[in-house]
C-alpha positions in Angstrom: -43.9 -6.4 -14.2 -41.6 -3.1 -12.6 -43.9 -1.9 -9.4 -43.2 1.4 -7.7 -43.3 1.7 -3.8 -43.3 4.8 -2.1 -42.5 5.1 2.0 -39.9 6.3 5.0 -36.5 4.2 4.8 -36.9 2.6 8.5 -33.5 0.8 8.7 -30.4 0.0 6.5 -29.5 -3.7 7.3 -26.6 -3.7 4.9 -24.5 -1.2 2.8 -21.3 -1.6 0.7 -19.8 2.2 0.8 -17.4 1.5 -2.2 -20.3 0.6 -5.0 -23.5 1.5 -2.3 -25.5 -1.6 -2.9 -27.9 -1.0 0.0 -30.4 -4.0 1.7 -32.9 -1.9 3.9 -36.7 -2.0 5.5 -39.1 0.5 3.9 -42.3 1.5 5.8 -44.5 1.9 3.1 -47.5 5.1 3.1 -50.1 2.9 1.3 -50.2 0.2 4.0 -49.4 -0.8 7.4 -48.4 -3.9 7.0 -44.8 -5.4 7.7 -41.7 -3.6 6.3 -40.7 -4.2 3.0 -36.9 -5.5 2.5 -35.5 -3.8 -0.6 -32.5 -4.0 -2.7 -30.4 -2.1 -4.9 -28.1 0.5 -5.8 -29.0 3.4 -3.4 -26.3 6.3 -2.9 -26.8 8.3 0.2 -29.8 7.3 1.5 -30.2 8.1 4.7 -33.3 6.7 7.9 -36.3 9.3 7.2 -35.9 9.1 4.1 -38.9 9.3 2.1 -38.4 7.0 -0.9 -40.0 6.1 -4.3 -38.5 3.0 -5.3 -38.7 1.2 -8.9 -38.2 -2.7 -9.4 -39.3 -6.7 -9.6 -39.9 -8.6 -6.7 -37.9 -11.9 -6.7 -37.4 -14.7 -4.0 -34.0 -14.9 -2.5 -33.7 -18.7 -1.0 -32.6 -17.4 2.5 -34.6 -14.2 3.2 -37.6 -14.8 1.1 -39.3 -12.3 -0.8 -37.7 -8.5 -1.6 -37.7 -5.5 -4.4 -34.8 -5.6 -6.5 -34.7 -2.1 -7.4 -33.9 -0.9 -10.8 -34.2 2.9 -10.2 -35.4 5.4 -7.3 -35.9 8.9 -6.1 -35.8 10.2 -2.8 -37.2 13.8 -1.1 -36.1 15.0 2.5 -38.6 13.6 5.2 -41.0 16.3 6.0 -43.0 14.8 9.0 -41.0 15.1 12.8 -40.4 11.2 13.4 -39.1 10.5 9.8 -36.6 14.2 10.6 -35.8 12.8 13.7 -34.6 9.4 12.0 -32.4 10.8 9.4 -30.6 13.3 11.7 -30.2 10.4 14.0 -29.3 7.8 11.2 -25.6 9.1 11.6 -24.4 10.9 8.4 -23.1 13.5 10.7 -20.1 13.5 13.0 -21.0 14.4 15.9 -25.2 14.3 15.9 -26.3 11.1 16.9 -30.1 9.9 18.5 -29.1 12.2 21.4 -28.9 15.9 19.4 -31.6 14.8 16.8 -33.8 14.3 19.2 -33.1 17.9 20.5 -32.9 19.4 17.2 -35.8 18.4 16.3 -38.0 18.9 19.2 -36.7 22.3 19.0 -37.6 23.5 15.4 -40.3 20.6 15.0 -41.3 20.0 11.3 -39.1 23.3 10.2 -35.8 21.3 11.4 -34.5 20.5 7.8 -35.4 24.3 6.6 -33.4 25.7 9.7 -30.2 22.8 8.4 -30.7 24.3 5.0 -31.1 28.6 5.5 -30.2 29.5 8.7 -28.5 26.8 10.7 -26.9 29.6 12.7 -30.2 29.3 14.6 -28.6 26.0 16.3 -27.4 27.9 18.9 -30.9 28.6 20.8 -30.1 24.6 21.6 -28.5 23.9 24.5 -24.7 22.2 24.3 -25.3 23.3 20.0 -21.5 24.9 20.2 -19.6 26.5 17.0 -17.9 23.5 16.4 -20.5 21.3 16.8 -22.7 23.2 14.0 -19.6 23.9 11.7 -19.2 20.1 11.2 -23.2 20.1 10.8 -22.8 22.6 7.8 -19.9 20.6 6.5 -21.3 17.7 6.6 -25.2 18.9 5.6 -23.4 20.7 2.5 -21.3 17.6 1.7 -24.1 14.6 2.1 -25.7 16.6 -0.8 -23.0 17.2 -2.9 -21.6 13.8 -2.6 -24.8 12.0 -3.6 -24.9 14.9 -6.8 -21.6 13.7 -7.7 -22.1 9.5 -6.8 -25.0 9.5 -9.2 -23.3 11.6 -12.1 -20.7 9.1 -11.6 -21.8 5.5 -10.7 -21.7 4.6 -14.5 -18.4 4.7 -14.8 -17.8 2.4 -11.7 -16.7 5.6 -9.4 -17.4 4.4 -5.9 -18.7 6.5 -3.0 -15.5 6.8 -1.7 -13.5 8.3 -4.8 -16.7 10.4 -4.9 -16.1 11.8 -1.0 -12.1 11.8 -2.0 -13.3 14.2 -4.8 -15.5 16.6 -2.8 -12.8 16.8 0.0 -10.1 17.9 -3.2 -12.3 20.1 -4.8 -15.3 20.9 -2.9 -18.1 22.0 -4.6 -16.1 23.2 -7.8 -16.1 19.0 -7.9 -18.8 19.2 -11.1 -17.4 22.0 -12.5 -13.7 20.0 -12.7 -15.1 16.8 -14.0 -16.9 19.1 -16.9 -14.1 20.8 -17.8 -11.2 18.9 -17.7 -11.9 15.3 -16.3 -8.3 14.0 -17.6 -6.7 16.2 -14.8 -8.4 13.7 -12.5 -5.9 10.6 -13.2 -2.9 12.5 -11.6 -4.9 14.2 -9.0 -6.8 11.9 -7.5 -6.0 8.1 -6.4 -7.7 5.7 -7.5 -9.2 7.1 -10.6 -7.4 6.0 -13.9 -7.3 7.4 -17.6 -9.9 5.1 -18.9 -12.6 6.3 -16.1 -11.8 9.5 -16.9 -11.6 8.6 -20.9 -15.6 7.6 -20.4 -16.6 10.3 -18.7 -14.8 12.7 -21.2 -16.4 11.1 -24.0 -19.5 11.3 -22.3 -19.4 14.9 -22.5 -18.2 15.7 -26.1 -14.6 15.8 -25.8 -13.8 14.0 -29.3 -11.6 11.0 -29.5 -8.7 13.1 -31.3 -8.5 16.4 -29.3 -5.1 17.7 -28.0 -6.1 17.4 -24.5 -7.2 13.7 -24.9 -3.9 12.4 -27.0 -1.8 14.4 -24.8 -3.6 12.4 -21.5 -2.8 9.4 -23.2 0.6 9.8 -24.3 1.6 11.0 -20.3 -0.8 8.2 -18.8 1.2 5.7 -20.8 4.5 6.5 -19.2 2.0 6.0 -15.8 1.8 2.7 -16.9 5.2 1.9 -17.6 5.8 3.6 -14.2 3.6 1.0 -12.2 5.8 -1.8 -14.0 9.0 0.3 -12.4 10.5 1.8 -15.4 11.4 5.8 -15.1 11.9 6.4 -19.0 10.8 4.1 -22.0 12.1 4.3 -25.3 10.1 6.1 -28.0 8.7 2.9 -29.9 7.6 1.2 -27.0 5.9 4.4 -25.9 4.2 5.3 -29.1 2.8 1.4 -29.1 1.7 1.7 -25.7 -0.7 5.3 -26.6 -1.8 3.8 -30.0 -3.4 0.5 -28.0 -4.8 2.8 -25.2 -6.2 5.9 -27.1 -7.5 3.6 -30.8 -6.1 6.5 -33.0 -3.7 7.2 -35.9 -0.2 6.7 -35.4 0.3 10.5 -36.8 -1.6 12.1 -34.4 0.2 10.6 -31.2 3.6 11.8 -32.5 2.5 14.8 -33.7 1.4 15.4 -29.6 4.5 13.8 -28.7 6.8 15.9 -30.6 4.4 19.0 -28.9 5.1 17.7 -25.5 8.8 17.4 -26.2 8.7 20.8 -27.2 7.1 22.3 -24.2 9.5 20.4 -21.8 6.4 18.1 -20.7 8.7 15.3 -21.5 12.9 15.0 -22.1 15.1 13.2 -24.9 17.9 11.1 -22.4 21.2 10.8 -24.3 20.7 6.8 -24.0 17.5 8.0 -26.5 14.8 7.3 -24.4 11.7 9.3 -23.1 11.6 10.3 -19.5 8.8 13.0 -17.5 10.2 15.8 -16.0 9.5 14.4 -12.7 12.3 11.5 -12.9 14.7 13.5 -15.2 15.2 16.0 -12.1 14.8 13.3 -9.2 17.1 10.7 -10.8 19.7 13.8 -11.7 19.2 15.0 -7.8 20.3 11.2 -6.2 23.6 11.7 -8.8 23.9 15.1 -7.7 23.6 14.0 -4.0 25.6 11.1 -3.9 28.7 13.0 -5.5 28.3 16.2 -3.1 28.2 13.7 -0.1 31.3 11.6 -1.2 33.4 15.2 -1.8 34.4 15.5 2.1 36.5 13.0 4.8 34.6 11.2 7.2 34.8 13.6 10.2 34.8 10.5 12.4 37.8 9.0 10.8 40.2 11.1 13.1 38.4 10.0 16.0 38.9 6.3 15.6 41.9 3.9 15.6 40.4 1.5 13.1 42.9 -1.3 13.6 41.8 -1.2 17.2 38.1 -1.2 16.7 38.3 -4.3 14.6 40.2 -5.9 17.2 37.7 -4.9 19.6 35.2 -5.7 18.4 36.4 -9.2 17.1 36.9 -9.6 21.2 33.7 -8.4 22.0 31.6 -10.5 19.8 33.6 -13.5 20.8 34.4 -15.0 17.8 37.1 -14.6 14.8 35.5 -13.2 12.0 35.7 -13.9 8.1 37.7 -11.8 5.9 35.3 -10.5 4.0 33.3 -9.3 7.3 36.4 -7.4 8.2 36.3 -5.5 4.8 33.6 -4.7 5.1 33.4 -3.3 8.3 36.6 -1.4 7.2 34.8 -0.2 4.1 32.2 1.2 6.7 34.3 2.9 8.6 36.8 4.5 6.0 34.3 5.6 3.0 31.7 8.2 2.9 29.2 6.3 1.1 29.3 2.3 0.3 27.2 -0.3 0.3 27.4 -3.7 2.0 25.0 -6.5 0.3 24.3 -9.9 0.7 21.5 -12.9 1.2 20.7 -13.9 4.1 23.3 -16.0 6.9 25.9 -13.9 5.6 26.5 -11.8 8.3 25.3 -8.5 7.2 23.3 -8.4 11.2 26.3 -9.1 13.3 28.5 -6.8 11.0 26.0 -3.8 11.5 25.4 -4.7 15.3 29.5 -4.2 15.5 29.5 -1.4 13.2 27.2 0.5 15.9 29.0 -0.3 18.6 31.9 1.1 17.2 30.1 4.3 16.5 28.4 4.6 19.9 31.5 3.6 21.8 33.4 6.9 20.0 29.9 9.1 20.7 28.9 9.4 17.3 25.3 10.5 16.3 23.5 7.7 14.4 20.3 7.2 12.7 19.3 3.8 11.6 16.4 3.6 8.9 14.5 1.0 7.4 11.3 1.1 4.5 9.1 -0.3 6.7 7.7 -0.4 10.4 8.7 -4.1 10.3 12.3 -3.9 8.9 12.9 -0.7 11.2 11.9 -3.3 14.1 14.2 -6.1 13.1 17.5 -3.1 13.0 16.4 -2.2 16.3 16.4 -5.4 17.3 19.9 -6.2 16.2 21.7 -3.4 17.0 19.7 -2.0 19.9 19.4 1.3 18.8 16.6 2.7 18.1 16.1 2.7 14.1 13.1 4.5 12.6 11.1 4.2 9.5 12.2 6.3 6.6 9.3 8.5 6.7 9.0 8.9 10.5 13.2 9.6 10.1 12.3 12.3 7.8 9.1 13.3 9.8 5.9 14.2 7.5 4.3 17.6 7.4 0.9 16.1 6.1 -0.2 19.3 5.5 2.1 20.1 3.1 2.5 16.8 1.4 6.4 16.9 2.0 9.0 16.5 4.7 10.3 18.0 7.8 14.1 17.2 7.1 15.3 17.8 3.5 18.5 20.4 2.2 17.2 23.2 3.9 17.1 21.4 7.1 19.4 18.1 7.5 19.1 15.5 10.0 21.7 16.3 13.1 23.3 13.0 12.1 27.2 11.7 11.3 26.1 8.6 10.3 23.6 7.1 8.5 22.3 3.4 7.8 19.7 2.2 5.9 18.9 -1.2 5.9 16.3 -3.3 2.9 17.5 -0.8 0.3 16.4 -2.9 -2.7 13.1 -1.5 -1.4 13.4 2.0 -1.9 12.2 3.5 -5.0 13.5 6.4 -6.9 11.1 9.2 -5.0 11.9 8.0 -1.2 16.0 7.9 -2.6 15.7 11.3 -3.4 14.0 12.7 -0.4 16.4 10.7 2.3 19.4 11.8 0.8 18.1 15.4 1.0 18.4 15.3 4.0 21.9 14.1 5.0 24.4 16.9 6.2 27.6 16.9 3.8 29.4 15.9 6.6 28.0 12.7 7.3 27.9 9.1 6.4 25.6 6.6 4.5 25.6 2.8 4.3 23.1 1.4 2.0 22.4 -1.8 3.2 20.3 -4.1 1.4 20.3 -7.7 -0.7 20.5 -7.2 -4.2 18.8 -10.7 -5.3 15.3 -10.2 -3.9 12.6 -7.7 -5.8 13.1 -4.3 -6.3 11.2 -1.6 -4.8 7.6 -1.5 -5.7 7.8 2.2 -6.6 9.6 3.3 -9.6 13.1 2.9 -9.6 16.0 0.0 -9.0 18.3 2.4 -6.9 20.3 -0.4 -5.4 21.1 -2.6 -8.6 21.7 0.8 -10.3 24.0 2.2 -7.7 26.1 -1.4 -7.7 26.3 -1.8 -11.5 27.5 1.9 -12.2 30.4 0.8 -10.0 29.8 4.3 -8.9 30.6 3.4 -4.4 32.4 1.0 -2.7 30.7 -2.6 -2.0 30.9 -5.2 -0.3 29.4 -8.1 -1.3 29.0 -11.1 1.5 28.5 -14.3 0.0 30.0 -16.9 2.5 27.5 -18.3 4.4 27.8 -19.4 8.2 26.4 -22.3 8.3 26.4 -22.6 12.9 25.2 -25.9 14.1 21.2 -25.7 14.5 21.2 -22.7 12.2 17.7 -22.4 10.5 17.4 -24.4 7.1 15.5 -21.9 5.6 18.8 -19.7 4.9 20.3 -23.1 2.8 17.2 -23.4 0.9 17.0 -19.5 -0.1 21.0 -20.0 -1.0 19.9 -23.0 -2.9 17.3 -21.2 -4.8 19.1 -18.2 -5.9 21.7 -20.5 -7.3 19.7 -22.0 -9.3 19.3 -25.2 -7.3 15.7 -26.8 -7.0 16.4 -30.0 -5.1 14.3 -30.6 -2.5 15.3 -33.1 0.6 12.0 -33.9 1.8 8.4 -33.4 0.1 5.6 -34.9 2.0 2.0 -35.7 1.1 -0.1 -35.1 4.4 0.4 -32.2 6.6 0.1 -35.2 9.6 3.0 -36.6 8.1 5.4 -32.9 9.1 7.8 -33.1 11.6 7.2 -29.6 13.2 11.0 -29.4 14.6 12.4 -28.6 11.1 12.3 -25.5 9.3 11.4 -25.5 5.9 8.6 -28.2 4.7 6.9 -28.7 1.1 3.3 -30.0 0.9 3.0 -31.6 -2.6 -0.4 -30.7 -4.4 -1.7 -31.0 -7.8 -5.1 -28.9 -8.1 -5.8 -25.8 -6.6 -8.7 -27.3 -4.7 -6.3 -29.4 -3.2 -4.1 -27.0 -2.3 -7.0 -24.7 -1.1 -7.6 -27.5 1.3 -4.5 -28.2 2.6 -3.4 -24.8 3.2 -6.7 -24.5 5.9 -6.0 -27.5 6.8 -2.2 -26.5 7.9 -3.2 -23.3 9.3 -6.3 -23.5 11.5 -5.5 -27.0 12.8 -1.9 -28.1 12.8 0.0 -25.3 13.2 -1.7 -23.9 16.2 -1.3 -27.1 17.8 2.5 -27.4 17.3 3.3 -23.9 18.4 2.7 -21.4 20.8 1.5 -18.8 18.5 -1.8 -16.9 17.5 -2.7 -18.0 13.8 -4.0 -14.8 12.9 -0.6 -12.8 13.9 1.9 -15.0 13.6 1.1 -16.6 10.5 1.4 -15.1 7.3 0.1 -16.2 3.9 2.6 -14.7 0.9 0.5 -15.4 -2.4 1.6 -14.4 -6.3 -1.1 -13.7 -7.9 -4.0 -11.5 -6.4 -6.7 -13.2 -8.8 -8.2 -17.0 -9.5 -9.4 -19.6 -7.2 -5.7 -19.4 -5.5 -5.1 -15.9 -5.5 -4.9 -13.8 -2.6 -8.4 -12.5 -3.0 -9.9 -15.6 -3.0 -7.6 -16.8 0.3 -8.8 -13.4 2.1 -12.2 -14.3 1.8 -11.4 -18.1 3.5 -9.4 -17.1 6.0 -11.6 -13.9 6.9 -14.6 -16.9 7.4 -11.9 -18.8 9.2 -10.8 -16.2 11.8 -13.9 -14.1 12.2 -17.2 -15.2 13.7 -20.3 -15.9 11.1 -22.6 -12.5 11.7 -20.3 -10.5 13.5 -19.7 -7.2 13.0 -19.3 -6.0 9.6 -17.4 -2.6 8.8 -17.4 -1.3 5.4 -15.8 -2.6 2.4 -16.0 -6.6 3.2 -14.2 -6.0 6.4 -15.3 -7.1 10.0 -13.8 -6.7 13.8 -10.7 -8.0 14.5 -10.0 -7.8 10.8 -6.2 -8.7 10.0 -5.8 -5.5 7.2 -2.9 -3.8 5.1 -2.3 -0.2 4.4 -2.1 0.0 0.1 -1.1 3.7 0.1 0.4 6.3 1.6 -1.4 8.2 4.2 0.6 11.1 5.6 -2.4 12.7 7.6 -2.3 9.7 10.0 1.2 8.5 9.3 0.9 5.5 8.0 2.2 4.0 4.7 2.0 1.6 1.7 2.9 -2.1 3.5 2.1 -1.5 7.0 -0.3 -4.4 9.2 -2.6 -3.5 11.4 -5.9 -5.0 12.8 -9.6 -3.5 12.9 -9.8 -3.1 16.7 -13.5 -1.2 17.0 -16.3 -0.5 14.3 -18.0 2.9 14.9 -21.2 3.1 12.8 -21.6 5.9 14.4 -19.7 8.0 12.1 -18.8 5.3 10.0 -14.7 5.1 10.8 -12.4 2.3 12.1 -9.9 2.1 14.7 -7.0 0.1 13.4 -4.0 -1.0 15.4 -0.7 -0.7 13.4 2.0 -2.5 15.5 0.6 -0.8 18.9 0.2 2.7 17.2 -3.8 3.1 17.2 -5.4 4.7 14.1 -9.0 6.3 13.4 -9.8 6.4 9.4 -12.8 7.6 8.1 -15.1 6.0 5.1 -12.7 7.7 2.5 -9.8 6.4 4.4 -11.0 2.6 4.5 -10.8 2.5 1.0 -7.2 2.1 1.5 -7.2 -0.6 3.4 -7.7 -4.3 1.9 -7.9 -7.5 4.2 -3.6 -8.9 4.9 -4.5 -12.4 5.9 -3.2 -13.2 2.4 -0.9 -10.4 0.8 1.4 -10.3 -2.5 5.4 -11.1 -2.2 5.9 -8.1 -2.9 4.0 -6.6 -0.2 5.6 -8.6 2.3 9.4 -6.6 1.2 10.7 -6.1 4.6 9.6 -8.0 7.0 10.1 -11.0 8.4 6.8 -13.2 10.0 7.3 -16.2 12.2 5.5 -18.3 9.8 5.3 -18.1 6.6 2.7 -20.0 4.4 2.8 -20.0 0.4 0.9 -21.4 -2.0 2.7 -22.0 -5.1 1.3 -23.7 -8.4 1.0 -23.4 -12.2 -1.8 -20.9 -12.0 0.8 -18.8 -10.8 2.8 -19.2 -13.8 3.1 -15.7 -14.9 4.6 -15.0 -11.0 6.7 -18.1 -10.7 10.0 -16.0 -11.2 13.6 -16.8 -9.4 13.9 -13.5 -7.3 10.1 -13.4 -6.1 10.5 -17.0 -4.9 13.7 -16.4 -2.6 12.4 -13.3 -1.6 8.8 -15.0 -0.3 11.1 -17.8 1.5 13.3 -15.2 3.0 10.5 -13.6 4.7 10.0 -16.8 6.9 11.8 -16.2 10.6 11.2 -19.3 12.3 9.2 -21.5 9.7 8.3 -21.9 6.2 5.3 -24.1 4.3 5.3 -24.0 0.2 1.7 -25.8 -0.1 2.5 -26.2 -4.2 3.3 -28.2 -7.2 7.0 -29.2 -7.1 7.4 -28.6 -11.1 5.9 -25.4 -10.1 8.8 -24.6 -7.7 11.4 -25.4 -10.2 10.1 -23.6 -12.8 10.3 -20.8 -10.5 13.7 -21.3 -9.7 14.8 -21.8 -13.3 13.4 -18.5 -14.4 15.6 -15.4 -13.8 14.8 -13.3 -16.8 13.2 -10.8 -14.2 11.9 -7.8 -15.8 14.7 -5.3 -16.4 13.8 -2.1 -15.4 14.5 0.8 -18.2 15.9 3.6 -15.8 17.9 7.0 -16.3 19.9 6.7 -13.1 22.7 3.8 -13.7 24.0 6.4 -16.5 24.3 9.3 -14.4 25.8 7.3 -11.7 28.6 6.3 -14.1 30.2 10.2 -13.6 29.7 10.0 -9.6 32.5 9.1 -8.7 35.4 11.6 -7.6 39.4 10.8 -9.2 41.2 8.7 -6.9 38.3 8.0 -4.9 39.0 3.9 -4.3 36.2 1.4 -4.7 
């Protein structure tokens, strides 16, 4: 039978700010005995808060008897204690215990009238400045709004976070939006996708068949083709993919589509397929670019005696290089554009670290650039220059959601490497090249076997099979005495060869000096198992290393009992203490955490590591470290973080760990693909452990039908390159 308590919310022992499932202590008006422990669904509650709460009481095994509540209401606290609580509870930045307690002794039981009328009255306090009761208006003004929109919303499985992410785009015109036009939502705001927005459409009266619904679904659908990295689709597959999302007749989505065609919202490619405007002009730009850079000499080329150089630098590596190696260092320095490509062994480091030295002996300006914090660390590291992210190369003007350095303002460069190019998708191509002078050089420099970029896009395979630019191609692999195993295996797998020297049953039974090892399983429990087993007993105890840095778990799949959601939550029990401080989202102090979008306020990206280095409940943000750069985000920001003790192969796309772990079995069947597993190996600098199924690991390496990619760009590419330029 549903009771009904009513009382002043005296503490909040737990809360999950993505749904805002709330566990709290309710002091109750009717009696004064012991707080009550509730449970339920609660947005924006707030300490002080008087609350009317509907629900069962039911025994939980471990803290006994509490109110599951099914629905509740809340009113502003109107006696001084319960004011003094809620101002206090810290929903504002900036007021904690301190300034509520002043507030409030100030205006007494008139506190939240003054907050709602005439806050201006703040200044009678003493250290109440401008700023101080600016964010207090903000964040008065917002706390209401946000809770307005959370419980319009929560049916349709909007979190509090979209719902702050929402306020902060469009205020308090939020309601208004949503009303009119809730399909907009999908392309405006992360995180919120067409079927959400679908729901809450129907839930107002938009019917199933108007124009602004079909026309949603018809440009969502190349969204989706877009997250599989296609940047046109061909009309069949597109019309398929609308008719399964929007449940209509097959007349009425062409009928939009032929609309859309006509209004320019979407383009006919001469290969026949479909392709947003968006791709049409970026994928024409990088043809564009690419043919205005290759038009002029190298202005360096006068400036160095390239027989010499070679000779040089042959001498000053100490060694007498291959053939090809001499190419295509000669390729570097003779062509405008080109690409060098290869796996890894082949040389592509020491050619690069003698391709710099070259340039810095004859005082020429170079920028090195890499995807990723990681990869831009490795290029520094082997050429000893200092190379830069692409993003940080380019230099971000958050405010304007675009960058510093583009055709209007080049980078004061003469050369230009970019290194892990299989990694850049179609948008990042287009901005970089932007911003190269006419004058200068570009190597791309990158190794066309692993997976392409996560984005949109497959610049580098595109730019190779056009035959467009001169590349070089480094296959022979230099196999030095000592030299890590993990290069032959990675060799081994991308040609197709599965053999496996050793496989052993027991983790005890590893000989830590080697390289590469395979721990045979044939359930995912057991492979659960051994993978803890591995990493929080024997690896720590045959290397110097700290488990939670230095080793990195590189999962397929993100779901099922061996996914990488399902390792998170082991290895978050693992490395963090039972009952220690817990942040929002799941995540706790000392967190080991991935960025999963880009974030050009604070500068950091999609892919970078970091760890939660202080919890402020406070104001309810987190101080992240990304490789020694530190970071505050606030409770909208979180929700773009997800816990990196486990991450996807793809993820992991230049970088290299010291340790690599993967778990590799059948469950991972749709993910057991050729390219994804040399990729994961790759990523291994020192060591690598596949804890798997060895049928599972040839399956893998016998299936290469990767996913072609359906792009624009290979076509255009075809009419880059100038007469008489060579290749």
């Amino acid at each position: 039978m549903p009771v009904t308590l009513q009382g002043v919310l005296e503490r909040i022992l737990f809360r999950n700010e993505e749904n805002a499932y709330t566990i709290g202590q309710l002091r109750t008006i009717t009696t004064r005995g012991p707080l009550v422990v509730f449970c339920g669904t609660l947005p924006g509650i707030q300490c002080g808060e008087t609350l009317s709460l509907t629900g069962d009481w039911k025994q939980h095994p471990t803290y006994g008897q509490r109110l599951e509540v099914v629905s509740f209401q809340s009113c502003l606290p109107s006696d001084v204690h319960g004011i003094e609580r809620y101002l206090g509870s810290g929903f504002i930045s900036g007021i904690g215990k301190s300034y509520a307690a002043k507030i409030v002794k100030h205006f007494g039981s008139k506190t939240l009238e003054i907050l709602a009328n005439d806050i201006h009255r703040l200044k009678e306090i003493p250290g109440m400045g401008s700023r101080r009761i600016a964010n207090l208006r903000e964040a008065w003004k917002e706390q209401v709004n946000v809770r307005d929109l959370f419980i319009f919303l929560q049916t349709y499985g909007v979190s509090q976070s979209l719902c702050q992410k929402l306020y902060k785009i469009y205020g308090e015109r939020a309601r208004q939006v949503l009303e009119k036009d809730p399909y907009r939502l999908v392309h405006e705001v992360s995180g919120i996708g067409f079927r959400t927005a679908d729901a809450i459409a129907q839930n107002i009266g938009i019917p199933g068949n108007s124009p602004m619904r079909l026309d949603a679904g018809i440009l969502y659908s190349f969204d989706c083709e877009e997250q599989n990295g296609h940047t046109c689709l061909d009309r069949t597959a597109l019309l398929h993919t609308a008719q399964n999302l929007l449940q209509v007749d097959h007349d009425s989505i062409e009928s939009r589509l032929d609309t859309l065609l006509r209004y320019g919202k979407i383009h006919l490619l001469p290969n026949g397929r479909l392709q947003l405007t968006y791709f049409k002009v970026a994928e024409e730009n990088i043809a564009f670019l690419l043919k205005y850079l290759l038009r002029g000499k190298p202005l360096h080329c006068d400036r160095i005696d390239i027989q010499g150089a070679l000779k040089w630098v042959q001498e000053k590596e100490s060694f007498v290089w291959a053939k090809e190696q001499l190419e295509g260092l000669h390729m570097a320095l003779t062509k405008k554009v080109s690409i060098l490509t290869g796996g890894p062994g082949t040389g592509k480091t020491t050619l690069l670290r003698s391709l710099v030295a070259i340039l810095k002996a004859k005082r020429i300006r170079i920028a090195l650039a890499a995807p990723t914090g990681r990869a831009a660390q490795r290029l520094t590291e082997a050429t000893e220059i200092q190379a830069k992210t692409i993003h940080k190369l380019l230099q971000v003007k958050a405010d304007e959601r675009r960058f510093l350095h583009d055709e209007k303002f080049p980078l004061a460069i003469d050369y230009l490497i970019v290194d892990e190019v299989s990694m850049l998708d179609t948008r990042l191509v287009v901005a970089l090249l932007k911003a190269v002078p006419e004058s200068a050089c570009v190597l791309f420099v990158g190794d066309s076997d692993q997976l392409p970029s996560v984005g949109a896009g497959n610049v580098l395979s595109d730019m190779i099979q056009a035959d467009a630019l001169p590349v070089m191609r480094l296959k022979q692999v230099f196999r030095q005495e000592g030299m890590s195993s993990i290069v032959h295996v990675a060799h081994a797998v991308i040609s197709g060869n599965s053999t496996l020297e050793m496989v052993y049953a027991k983790c005890s039974e590893i000989d830590p000096r080697k390289d590469f090892h395979f721990i045979a399983v044939e359930t995912p429990e057991d492979c659960i198992e051994k993978t803890k087993l591995l990493c929080a007993h024997y690896l720590p105890m045959w290397y110097d290393i700290c488990p939670q840095r230095d080793i990195q778990l590189l999962v397929p799949l993100y779901k099922g009992s061996v996914g990488i959601d399902h390792f998170n939550e082991i290895f978050q029990s693992m490395y963090t203490q039972d009952g220690g401080q817990v942040a929002w989202m799941g995540m706790r102090l000392g967190d080991k955490v991935i960025q999963m979008r880009n974030n050009y306020e604070k500068n950091i990206f999609n892919g970078d590591l970091g760890f939660i280095q202080e919890i402020r409940q406070s104001d309810r943000s987190l101080a992240v470290d990304f490789d020694g750069e530190v970071v505050e985000l606030n409770t909208t920001e979180i929700g773009d973080l997800a816990l990196a003790y486990a991450i996807s192969i793809h993820k992991s796309q230049g970088s290299e760990f010291p340790i690599v772990v993967m778990p590799l079995l059948f469950q991972h069947f749709i993910m057991l693909q050729r390219n994804l597993l040399y990729t994961g190996i790759s990523r291994g600098r020192y060591k690598v452990f596949i804890v798997g199924d060895p049928k599972a690991y040839a399956s893998a390496v016998r299936n290469q039908k990767n996913i072609q990619r359906s792009t624009g760009l290979r076509d255009l590419l075809r009419s880059v390159r100038i007469p008489g330029e060579e290749s």
